[in-house]
C-alpha positions in Angstrom: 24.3 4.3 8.2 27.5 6.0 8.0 28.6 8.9 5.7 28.3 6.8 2.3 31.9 8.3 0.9 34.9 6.2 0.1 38.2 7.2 0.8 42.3 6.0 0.7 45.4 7.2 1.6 47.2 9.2 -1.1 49.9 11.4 -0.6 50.6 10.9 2.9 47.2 11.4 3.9 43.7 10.4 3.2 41.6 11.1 0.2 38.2 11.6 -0.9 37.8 8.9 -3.9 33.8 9.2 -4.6 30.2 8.8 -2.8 28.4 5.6 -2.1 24.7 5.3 -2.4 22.0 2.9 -0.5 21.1 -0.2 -1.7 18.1 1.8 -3.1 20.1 4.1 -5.2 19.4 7.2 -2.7 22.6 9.7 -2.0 24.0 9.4 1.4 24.6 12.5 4.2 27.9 13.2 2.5 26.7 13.5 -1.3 23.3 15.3 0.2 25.1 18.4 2.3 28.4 18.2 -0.3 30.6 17.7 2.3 33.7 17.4 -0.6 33.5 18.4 -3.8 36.0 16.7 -5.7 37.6 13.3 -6.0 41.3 12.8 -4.9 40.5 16.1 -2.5 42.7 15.5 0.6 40.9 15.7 3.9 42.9 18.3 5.5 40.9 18.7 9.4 37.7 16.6 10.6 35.8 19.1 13.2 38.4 21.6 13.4 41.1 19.1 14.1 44.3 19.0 11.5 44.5 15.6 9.9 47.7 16.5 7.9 50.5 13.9 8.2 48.1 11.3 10.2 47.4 8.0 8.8 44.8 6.3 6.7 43.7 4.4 10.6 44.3 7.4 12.4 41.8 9.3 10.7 38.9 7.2 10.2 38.1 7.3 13.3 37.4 10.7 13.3 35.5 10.6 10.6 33.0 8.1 12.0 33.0 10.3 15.1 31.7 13.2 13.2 29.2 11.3 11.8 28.3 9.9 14.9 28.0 12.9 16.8 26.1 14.9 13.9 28.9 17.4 13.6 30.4 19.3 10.4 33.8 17.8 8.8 
């Protein structure tokens, strides 16, 4: 399912660039708890951990293991 947000590197690190939605047009877990408010907000930690200075395929990962393990970003 994943967290439906798109994001790029900017700035040395990665940014949030906008929500996805389902085929259907519903939100998806990012949009539906806010997990970021703004676009070109830069992710700064995923579960606690600092993602400052780490690359666009260092952090993705962690991304999909929050979602995969249910856990706050």
């Amino acid at each position: 399912m994943g967290l439906m947000l798109n994001v790029g590197e900017a700035s040395g690190g990665v940014a949030f660039l906008g929500y996805r939605q389902f085929q259907d047009g519903s939100k998806g877990p990012a949009e539906m708890n806010n997990l970021i408010r703004q676009k070109g907000d830069v992710i700064i930690a995923v579960n606690g951990q600092s993602t400052v200075g780490r690359s666009f395929k260092e952090v993705i990962p962690k991304l999909v293991e929050a979602h995969m393990g249910s856990e706050p970003l």
